[in-house]
C-alpha positions in Angstrom: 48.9 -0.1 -30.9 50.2 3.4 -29.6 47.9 4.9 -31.4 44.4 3.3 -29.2 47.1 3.9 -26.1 44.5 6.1 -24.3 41.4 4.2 -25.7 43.2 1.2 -24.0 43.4 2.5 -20.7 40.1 3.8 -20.6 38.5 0.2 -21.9 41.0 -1.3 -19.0 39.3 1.5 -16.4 35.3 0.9 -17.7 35.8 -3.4 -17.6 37.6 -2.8 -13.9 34.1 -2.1 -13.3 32.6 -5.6 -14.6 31.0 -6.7 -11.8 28.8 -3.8 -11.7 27.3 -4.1 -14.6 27.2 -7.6 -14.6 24.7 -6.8 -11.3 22.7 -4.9 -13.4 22.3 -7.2 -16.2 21.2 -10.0 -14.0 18.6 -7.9 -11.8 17.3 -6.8 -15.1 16.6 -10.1 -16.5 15.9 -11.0 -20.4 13.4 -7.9 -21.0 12.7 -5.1 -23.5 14.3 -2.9 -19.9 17.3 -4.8 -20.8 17.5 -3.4 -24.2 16.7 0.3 -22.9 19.4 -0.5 -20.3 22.3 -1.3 -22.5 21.1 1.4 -25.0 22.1 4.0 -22.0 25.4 2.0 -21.4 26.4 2.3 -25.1 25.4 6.0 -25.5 27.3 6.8 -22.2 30.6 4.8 -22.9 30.1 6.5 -26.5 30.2 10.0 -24.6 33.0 8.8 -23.2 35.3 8.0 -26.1 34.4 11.4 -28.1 35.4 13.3 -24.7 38.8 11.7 -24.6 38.9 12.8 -28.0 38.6 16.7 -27.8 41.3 18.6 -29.3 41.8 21.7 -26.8 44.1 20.2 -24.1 42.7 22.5 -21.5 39.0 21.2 -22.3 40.1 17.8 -22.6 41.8 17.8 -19.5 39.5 19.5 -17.7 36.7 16.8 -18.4 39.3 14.6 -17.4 39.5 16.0 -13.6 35.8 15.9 -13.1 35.2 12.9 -14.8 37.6 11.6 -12.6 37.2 13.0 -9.4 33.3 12.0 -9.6 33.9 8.5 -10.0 36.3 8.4 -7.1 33.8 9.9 -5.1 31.0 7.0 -6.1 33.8 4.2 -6.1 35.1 5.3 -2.7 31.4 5.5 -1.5 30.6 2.3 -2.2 33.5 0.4 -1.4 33.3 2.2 2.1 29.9 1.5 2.7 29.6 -1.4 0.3 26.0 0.1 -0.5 25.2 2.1 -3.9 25.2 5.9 -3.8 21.3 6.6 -4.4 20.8 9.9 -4.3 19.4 10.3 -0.9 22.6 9.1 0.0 24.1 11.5 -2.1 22.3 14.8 -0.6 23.5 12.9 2.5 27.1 13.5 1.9 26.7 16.8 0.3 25.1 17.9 3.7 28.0 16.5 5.5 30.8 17.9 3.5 32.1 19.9 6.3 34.3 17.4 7.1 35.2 16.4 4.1 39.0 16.2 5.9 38.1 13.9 8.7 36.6 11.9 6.0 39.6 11.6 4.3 41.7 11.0 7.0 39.4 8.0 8.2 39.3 6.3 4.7 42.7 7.5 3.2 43.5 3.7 2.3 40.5 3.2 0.5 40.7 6.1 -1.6 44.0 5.6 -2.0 43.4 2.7 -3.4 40.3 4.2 -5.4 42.6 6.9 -6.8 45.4 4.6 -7.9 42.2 2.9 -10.3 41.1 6.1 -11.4 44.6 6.9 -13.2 43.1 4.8 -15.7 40.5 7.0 -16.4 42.0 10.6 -16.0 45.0 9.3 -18.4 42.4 7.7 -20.8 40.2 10.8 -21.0 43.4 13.3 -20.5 45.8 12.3 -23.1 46.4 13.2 -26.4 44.6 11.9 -28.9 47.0 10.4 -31.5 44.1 9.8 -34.7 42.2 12.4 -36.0 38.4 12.2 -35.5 35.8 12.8 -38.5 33.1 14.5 -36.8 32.4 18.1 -36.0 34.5 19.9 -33.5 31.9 20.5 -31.3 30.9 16.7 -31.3 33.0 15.6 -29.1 32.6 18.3 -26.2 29.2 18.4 -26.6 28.8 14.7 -26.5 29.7 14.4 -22.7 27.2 17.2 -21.6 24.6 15.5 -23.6 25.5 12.2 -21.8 25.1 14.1 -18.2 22.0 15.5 -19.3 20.4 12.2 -20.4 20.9 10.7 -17.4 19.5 13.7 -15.1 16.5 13.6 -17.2 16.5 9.7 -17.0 17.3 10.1 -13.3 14.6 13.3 -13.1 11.5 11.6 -14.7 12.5 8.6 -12.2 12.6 10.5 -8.9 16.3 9.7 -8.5 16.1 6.4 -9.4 17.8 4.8 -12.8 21.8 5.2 -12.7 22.8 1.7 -11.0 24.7 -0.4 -13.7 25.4 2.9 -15.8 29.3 3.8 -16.1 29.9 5.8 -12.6 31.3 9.0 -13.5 27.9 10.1 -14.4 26.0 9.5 -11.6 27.6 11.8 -9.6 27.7 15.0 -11.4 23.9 14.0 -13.0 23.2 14.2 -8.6 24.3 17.4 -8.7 22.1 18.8 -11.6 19.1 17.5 -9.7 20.1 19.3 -6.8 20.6 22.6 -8.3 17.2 22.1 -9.8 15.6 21.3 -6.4 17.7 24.6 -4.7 16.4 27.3 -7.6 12.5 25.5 -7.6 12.0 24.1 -4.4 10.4 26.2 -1.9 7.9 25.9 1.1 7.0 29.4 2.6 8.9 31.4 5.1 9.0 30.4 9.2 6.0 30.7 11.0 5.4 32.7 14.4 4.2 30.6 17.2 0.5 29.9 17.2 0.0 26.9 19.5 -2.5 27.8 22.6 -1.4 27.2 25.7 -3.5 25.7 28.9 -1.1 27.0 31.9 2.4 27.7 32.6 5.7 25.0 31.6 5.3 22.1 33.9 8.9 22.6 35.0 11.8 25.0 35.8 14.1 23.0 33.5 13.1 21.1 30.7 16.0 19.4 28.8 16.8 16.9 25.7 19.9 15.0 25.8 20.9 14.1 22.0 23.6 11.2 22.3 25.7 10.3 19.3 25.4 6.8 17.9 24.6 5.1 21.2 22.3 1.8 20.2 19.7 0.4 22.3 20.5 -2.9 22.1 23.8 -2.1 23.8 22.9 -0.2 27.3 22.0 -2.3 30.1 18.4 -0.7 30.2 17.4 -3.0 27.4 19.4 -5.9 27.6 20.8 -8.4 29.9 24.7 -7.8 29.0 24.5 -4.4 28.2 27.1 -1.8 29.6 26.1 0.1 32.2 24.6 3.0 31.7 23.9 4.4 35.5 19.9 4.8 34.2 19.2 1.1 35.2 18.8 1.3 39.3 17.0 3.5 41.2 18.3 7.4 42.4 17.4 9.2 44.7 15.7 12.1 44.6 14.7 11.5 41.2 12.3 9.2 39.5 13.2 7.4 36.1 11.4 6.2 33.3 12.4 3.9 30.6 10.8 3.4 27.5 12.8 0.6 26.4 13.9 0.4 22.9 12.5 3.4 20.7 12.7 4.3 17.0 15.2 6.9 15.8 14.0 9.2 13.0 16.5 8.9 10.4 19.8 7.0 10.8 21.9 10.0 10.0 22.9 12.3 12.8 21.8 15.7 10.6 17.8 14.2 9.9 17.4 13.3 12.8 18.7 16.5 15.0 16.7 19.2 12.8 13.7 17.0 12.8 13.7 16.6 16.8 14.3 20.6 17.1 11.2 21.1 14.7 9.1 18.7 15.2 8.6 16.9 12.1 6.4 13.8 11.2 6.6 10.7 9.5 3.9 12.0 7.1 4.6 16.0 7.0 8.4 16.4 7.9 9.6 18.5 5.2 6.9 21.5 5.3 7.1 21.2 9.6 11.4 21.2 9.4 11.0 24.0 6.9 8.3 25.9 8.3 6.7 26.1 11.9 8.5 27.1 14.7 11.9 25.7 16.2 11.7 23.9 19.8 13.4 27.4 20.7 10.9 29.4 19.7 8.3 27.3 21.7 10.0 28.0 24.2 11.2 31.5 24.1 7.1 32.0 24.2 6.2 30.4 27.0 8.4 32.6 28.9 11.8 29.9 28.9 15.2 31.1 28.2 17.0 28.9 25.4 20.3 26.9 25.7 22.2 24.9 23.6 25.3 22.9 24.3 27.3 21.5 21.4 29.9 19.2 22.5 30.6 18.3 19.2 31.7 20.9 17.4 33.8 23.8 18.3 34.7 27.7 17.0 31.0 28.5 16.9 30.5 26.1 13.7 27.4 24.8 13.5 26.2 21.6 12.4 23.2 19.0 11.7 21.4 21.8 9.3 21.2 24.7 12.4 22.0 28.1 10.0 22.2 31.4 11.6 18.5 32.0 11.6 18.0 29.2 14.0 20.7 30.3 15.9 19.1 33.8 16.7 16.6 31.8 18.9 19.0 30.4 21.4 20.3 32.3 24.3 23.0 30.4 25.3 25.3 28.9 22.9 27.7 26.9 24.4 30.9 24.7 23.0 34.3 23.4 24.1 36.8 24.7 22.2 39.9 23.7 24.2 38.4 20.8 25.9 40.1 17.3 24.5 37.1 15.4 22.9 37.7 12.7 25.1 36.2 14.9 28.1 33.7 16.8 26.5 31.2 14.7 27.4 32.1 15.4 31.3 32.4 19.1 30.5 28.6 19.0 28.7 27.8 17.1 32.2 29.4 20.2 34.2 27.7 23.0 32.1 24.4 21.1 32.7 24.7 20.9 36.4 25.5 24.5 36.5 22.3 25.7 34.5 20.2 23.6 36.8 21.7 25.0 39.4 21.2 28.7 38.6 17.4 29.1 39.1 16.1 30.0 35.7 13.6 28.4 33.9 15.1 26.8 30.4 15.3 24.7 27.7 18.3 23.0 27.6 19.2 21.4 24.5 22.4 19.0 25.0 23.9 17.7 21.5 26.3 14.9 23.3 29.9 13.3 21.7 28.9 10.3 22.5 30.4 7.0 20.4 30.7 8.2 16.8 33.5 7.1 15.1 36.5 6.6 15.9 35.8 5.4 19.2 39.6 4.4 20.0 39.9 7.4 22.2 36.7 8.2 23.9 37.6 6.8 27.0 40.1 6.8 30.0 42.3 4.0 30.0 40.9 3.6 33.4 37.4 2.5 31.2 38.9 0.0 29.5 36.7 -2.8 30.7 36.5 -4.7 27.5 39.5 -6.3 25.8 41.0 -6.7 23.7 40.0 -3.2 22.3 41.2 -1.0 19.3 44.5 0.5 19.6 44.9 4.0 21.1 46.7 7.3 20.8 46.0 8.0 17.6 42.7 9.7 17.3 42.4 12.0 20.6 41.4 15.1 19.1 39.1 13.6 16.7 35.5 13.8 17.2 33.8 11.6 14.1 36.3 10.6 12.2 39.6 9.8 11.6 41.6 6.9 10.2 41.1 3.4 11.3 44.6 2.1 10.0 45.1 -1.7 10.3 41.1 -1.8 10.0 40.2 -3.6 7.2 36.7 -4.3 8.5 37.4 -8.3 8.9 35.1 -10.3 11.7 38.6 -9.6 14.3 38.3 -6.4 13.5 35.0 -5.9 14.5 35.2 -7.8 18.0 38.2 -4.9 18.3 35.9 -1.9 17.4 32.5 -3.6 19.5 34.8 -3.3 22.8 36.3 -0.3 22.4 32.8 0.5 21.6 31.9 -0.6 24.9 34.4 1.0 26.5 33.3 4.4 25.3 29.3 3.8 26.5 30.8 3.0 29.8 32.2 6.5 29.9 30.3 9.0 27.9 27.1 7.4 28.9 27.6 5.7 32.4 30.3 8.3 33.7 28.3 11.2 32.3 25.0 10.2 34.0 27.0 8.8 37.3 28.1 12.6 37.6 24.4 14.1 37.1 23.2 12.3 39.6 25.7 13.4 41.7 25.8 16.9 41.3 23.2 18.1 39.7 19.9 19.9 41.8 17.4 17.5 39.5 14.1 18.5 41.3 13.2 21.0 39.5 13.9 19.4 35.8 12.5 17.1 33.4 15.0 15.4 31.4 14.7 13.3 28.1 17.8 11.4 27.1 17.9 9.8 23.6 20.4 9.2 20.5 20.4 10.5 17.2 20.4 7.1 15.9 22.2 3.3 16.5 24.9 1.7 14.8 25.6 -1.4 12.7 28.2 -2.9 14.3 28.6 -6.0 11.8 27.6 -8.2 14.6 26.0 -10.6 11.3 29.5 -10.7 9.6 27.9 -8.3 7.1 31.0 -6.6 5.0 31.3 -2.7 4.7 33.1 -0.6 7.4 30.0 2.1 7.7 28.4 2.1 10.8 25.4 4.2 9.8 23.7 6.2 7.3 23.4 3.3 4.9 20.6 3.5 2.3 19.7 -0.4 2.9 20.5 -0.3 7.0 20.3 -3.4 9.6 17.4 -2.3 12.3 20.2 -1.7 14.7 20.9 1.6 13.1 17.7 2.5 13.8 17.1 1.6 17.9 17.8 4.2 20.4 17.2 4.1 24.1 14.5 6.9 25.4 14.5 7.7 29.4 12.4 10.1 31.1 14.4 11.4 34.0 12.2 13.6 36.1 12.5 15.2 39.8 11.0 13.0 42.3 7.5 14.6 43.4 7.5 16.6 40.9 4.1 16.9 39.2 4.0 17.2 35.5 3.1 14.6 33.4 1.4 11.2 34.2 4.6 9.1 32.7 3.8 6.2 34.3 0.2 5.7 33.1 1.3 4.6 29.7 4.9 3.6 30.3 4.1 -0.5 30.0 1.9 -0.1 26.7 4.5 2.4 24.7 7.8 0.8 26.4 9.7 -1.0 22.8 6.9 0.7 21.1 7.6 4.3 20.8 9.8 6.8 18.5 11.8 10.3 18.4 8.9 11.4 16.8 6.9 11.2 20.3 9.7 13.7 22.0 8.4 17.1 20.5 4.8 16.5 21.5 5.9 15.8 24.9 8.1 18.8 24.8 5.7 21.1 24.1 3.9 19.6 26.4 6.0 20.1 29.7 6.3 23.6 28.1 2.4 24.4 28.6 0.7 23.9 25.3 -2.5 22.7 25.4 -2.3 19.0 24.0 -5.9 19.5 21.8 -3.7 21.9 19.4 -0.7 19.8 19.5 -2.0 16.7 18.2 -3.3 17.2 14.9 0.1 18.6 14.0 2.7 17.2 15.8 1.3 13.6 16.7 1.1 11.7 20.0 3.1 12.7 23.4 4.7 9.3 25.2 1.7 10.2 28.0 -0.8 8.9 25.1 -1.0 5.7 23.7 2.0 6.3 21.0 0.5 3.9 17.9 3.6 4.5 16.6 4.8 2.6 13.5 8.0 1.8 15.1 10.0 2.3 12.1 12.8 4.8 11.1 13.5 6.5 7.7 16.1 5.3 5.0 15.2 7.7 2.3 15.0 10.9 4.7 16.0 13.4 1.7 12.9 12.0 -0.6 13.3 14.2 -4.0 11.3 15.0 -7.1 8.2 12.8 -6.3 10.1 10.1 -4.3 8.8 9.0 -1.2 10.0 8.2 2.1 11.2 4.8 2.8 10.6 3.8 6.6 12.4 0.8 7.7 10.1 -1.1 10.4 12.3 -2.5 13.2 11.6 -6.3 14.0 12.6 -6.8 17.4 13.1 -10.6 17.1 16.0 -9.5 14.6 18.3 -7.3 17.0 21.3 -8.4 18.4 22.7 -7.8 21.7 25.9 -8.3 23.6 26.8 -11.7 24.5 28.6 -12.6 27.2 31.8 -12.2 26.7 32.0 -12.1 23.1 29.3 -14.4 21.5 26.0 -12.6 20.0 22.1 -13.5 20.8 18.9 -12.6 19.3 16.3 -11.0 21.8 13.1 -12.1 22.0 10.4 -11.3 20.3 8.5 -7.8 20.8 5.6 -8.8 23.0 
């Protein structure tokens, strides 16, 4: 029995996996794609065996490692998200691997766990072999590349699509082909110069976006009865604001959704617009604005949701907190802003907020802690999206834990952060649009996975952000309030780039056609968000539409509700 020692383990490692393909064999059903299906399985697990089989040690073990350290990165994946790795997803994470170590540190147990499985595998494909093999010695190192390349050119001819079910060290590094394809062949044509016309000067000194971080709609008081406070509710004076309800994010990951508010991008033409026309800086640098951008997020000058150093030359002002605490960064955004309004230059003022992502056990004074019983605090103070949620196991408890101290955090880096503008800040001269880069799924159904958004099969909730106009009382820009009762619940991110190059002079007739409907327009917008944002080789988007009558909101205390239905 010594002898099959390493065969062993790796059987033990590939049936760990049973329910997996047991998924795949029933969504297949009795058909002749059953018979391709299990072809692919037998040829793959064959791959397998003649790999472990290898006689250089270096080789052997070398397949070992990234066989290995692939499937951990598809087994932790999906046990963290409990949804499959497509490979949208997977660009996704590639995209975010800057912090790869918060990652870590937020999920160590589950990949703990996740690695302690894998020893299976590395030892099963690592060992010595201890029976000679009659086949050719290049068989069995050349049988594993073959196996990687059937599936990319399964996976190629399929747009991404046909790995689920297949043994999971594959999918992976059969991603990663595709992707090096799509980086040497893809390309769209350089950046265009401005060409928009313009029918008169920008409508205001300041014009500013405020980008929150994981702040849902269905959680602020704007857009429900038991939502925390957000200070945007009541009226202020000297200012005049305009709520558009509940509005569609773009994507619900942070990075598709920030490039495609600072280029403009639409449902139908995203990709050539993000890749192509001109930045929201550039826009603005042309109608005679000086540029600002303040990143609360990150610090040390690294940049982040796909800015690169091209982008970068466009902004006048770059502005970070490096030896802020996260915790106040939000407040020290909320300074810098009242200081720029202050200082009597026209600008566009980009502000990329911390807001609620995860870990939101310290985002707030102790003096916010409104809602209880709350996550337990001190550990994650200098963290800004991640970090590890120990004792978190992602149980209904759990959850009523993480949705107060979620609470908590809106009541500061929302509420306290707008309480202070309107305090401070000279607002009659400034236009400002406040939205989030997307919502959250805070498990409010009992639905399992600790993910909160970025999933490939999301609840609407991850796709529902609030969208205020906040605008100097008297002054004259545009008509908001003509069509604020037809587009409020009706309208999307997508409307916020029109409407910015509106308030920055450019004639409407020519922004149309390519960037779609301002929010002083009737919107017709499809009220949907997109779940396949990194469509590859022929794939297409998928846009999510969001059903009103399906969002929940804060009960009061504890207990959830449906809202009504969208009138």
């Amino acid at each position: 029995m010594h002898r099959y020692f390493k065969e062993l383990l790796l059987a033990l490692y590939l049936l760990s996996n049973y329910p997996y393909y047991l998924e795949r064999f029933q969504a297949i059903g009795l058909s002749p794609a059953l018979l391709l299906y299990v072809g692919v399985l037998v040829l793959l697990v064959l791959a397998l065996l003649l790999c472990a089989n290898i006689r250089q040690g270096w080789l052997r073990w070398g397949f070992a490692l990234v066989f290995s350290t692939s499937a951990v990165f598809f087994d932790a994946y999906t046990r963290i998200t409990a949804d499959y790795l497509t490979y949208s997803g997977f660009i996704s994470m590639v995209y975010s691997g800057g912090f790869i170590g918060e990652a870590l540190e937020q999920y160590h147990s589950v990949i703990l766990q996740v690695l302690g499985r894998t020893v299976l595998l590395l030892l099963g494909l690592g060992l010595r072999p201890r029976h000679g093999l009659k086949a050719p010695g290049f068989v069995p190192w050349a049988a594993p590349l073959l196996g990687i390349a059937l599936l990319t050119a399964i996976l190629f001819v399929r747009a991404g699509e046909g790995a689920r079910g297949l043994p999971i060290m594959f999918t992976p590094l059969a991603y990663a082909n595709l992707m090096l394809y799509e980086s040497l062949h893809d390309s769209v044509g350089p950046r265009e110069p401005v060409t928009l016309a313009r029918n008169g000067p920008a409508l205001a000194r300041d014009i500013v976006l405020i980008i929150d971080e994981s702040v849902s709609g269905n959680y602020l008081d704007l857009n429900t009865a038991h939502g925390v406070r957000s200070q945007l509710n009541q009226a202020r004076p000297g200012v005049d604001i305009f709520n558009y309800g509940y509005a569609a994010s773009i994507a619900n990951c942070s990075a598709d959704t920030n490039v495609t508010l600072r280029y403009g991008g639409t449902r139908e033409d995203y990709l050539r617009i993000n890749s192509t026309l001109p930045s929201i800086w550039q826009y603005a640098k042309a109608a005679g604005l000086g540029t600002v951008y303040i990143d609360a997020q990150r610090t040390g000058g690294n940049l982040q949701n796909l800015m690169n150093a091209a982008e970068l030359r466009d902004i006048d002002q770059f502005i970070q907190f490096d030896s802020t605490p996260v915790r106040d960064r939000d407040m020290a955004a909320a300074s810098t802003l009242i200081a720029l309004l202050a200082d009597g230059k026209p600008q566009l003022i980009v502000v990329n907020k911390v807001g609620v992502h995860f870990p939101v056990h310290d985002k707030y004074p102790d003096d916010f802690m409104t809602y209880r019983p709350a996550l337990p605090r001190g550990q994650y103070a200098d963290i800004t999206d991640t970090g590890r949620r120990d004792g978190f196991a992602g149980q209904p408890e759990d959850w009523v834990l993480y949705r107060n101290s979620y609470m908590n955090s809106l009541l500061w880096n929302v509420g306290e952060f707008f309480n202070r503008l309107f305090a401070k800040a000279d607002l009659s001269q400034a236009v400002l649009i406040y939205t989030s880069d997307h919502g959250q799924d805070l498990h409010e159904r009992g639905n399992p996975g600790l993910n909160t958004h970025c999933d490939s099969n999301p609840v609407e909730e991850e796709g529902l952000v609030p969208l205020v106009v906040i605008q100097g009382q008297g002054l004259r820009t545009l008509d908001w309030q003509v069509q604020l009762a037809a587009n409020k619940d009706r309208s999307s991110h997508y409307n916020i780039f029109p409407t910015l190059l509106q308030l920055l002079g450019y004639d409407p007739a020519g922004i149309t056609p390519v960037y779609g409907r301002s929010l002083v327009v009737p919107t017709k917008d499809d009220f949907s968000f997109n779940t396949r944002f990194n469509a590859r080789l022929g794939a297409k988007p998928v846009f999510k539409r969001i059903d009103l009558s399906q969002v929940v909101t804060p009960g009061e205390p504890q207990a959830q509700m449906p809202i009504g239905k969208a009138d």
